[in-house]
C-alpha positions as CSV (number, residue, x, y, z in Angstrom):
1,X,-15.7,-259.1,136.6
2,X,-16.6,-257.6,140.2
3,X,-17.7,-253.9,139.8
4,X,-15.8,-251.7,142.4
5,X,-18.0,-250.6,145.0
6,X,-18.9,-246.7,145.3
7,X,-17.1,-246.4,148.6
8,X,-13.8,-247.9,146.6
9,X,-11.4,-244.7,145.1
10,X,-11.0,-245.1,141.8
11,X,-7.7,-245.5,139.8
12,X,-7.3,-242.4,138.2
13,X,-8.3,-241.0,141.8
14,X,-5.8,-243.2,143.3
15,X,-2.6,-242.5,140.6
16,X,-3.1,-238.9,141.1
17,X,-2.4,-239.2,144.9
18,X,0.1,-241.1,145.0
19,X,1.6,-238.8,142.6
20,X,1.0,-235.6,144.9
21,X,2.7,-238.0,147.8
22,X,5.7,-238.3,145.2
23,X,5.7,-234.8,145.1
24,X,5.2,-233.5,148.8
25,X,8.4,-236.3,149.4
26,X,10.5,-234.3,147.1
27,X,9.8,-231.5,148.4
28,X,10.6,-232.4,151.8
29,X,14.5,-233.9,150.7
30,X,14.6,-230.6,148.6
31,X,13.8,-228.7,152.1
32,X,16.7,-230.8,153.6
33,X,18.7,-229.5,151.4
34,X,18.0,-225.8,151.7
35,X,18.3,-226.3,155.5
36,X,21.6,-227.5,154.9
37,X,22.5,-224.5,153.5
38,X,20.5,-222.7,156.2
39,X,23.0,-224.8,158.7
40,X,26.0,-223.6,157.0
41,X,25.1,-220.0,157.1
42,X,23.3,-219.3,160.3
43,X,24.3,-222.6,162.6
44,X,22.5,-225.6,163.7
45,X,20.0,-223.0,166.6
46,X,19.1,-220.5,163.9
47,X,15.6,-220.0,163.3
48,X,16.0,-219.9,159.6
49,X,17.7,-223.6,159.4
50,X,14.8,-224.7,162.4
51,X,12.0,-223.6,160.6
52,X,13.3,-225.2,157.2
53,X,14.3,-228.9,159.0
54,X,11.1,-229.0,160.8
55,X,9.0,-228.1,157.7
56,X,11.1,-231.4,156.2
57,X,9.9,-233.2,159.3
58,X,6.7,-232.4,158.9
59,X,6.1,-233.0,155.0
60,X,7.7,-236.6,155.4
61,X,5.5,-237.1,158.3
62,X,2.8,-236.0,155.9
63,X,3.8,-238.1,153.6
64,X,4.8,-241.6,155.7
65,X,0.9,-241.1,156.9
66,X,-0.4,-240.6,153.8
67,X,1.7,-243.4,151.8
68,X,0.4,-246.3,154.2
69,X,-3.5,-245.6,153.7
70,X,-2.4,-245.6,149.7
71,X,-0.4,-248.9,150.3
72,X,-4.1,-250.3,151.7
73,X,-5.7,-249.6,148.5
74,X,-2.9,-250.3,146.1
75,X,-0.6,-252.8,145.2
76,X,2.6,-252.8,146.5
77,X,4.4,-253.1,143.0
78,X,2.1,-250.8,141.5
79,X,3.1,-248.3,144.4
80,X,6.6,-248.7,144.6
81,X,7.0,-248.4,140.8
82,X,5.4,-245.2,140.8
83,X,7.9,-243.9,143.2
84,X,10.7,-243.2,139.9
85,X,8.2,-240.1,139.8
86,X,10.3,-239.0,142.6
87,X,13.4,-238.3,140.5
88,X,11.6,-236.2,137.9
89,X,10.7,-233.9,141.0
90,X,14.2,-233.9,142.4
91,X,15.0,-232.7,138.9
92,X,12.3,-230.1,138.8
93,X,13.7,-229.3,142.1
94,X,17.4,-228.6,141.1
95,X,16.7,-226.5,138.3
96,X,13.7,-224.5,139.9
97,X,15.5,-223.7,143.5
98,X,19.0,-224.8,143.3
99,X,19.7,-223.5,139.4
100,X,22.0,-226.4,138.5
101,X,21.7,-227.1,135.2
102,X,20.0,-230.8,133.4
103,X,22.2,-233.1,131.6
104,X,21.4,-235.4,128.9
105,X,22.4,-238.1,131.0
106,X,19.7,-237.0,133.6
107,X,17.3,-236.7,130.7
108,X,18.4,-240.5,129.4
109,X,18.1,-241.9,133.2
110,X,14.7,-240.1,133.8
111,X,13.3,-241.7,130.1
112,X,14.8,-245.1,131.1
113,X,13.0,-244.9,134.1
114,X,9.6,-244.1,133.0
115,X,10.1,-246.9,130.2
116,X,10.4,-249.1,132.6
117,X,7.7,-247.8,135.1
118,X,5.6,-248.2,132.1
119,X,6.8,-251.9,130.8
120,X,6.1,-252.8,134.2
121,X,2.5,-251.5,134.6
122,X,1.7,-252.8,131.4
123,X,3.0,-256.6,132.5
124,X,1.2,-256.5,135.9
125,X,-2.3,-255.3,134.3
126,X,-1.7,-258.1,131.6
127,X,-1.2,-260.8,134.5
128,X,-4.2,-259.5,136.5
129,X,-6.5,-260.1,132.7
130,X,-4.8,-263.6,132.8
131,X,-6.0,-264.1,136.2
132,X,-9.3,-262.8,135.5
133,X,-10.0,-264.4,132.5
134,X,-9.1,-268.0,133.7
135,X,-10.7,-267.2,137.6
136,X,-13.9,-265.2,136.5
């Protein structure tokens, strides 16, 4: 088996960012939705709802950029997958900023989720051994 080159991130290196992109992408749908509330208080030319929808702009700019030079390193299925990650933050979110309250049923959906994040992670690393093994 090929020994990734120096020059070549490594996994752990790899899961972690595209874990901080799932994170900055929450945050920028939790700022759309505080300068929603920014719209409905002080109108569309405020300052305060400006400032909040451009920082949105800005961190899914951040984001879009950032996610493409992970897609060139990264499987696509092994990407994707890890975007469920995105609806634990949405979650942090609402209770941290917006003070709604957690549900079991948000608690069930966010388990099924990572259950199947996992089952899926675990299948595609089995099928890469199997390739490995019978391609060495």
């Amino acid at each position: 088996m090929p020994k990734p080159s120096s020059s070549q991130p490594s996994k752990l290196f790899m899961f972690i960012g595209i874990q901080v992109l799932m994170f900055i992408f929450s945050t920028a749908s939790m700022m759309t939705k505080v300068a929603s509330f920014k719209w409905r208080d002080n109108g569309f030319w405020s300052v305060p709802f400006l400032l909040t929808f451009g920082a949105a702009i800005a961190l899914t700019g951040i984001y879009a950029i950032f996610w493409q030079k992970i897609l060139k390193r990264v499987d696509l299925s092994i990407a994707y997958m890890s975007k469920g990650v995105t609806l634990f933050w949405t979650l942090f979110w609402s209770v941290l900023i917006f003070d709604e309250s957690v549900t079991l049923r948000n608690v069930i959906g966010l388990i099924f989720i990572f259950v199947g994040i996992a089952f899926i992670n675990r299948d595609e690393a089995k099928k890469k051994d199997h390739v490995a093994e019978v391609n060495p």
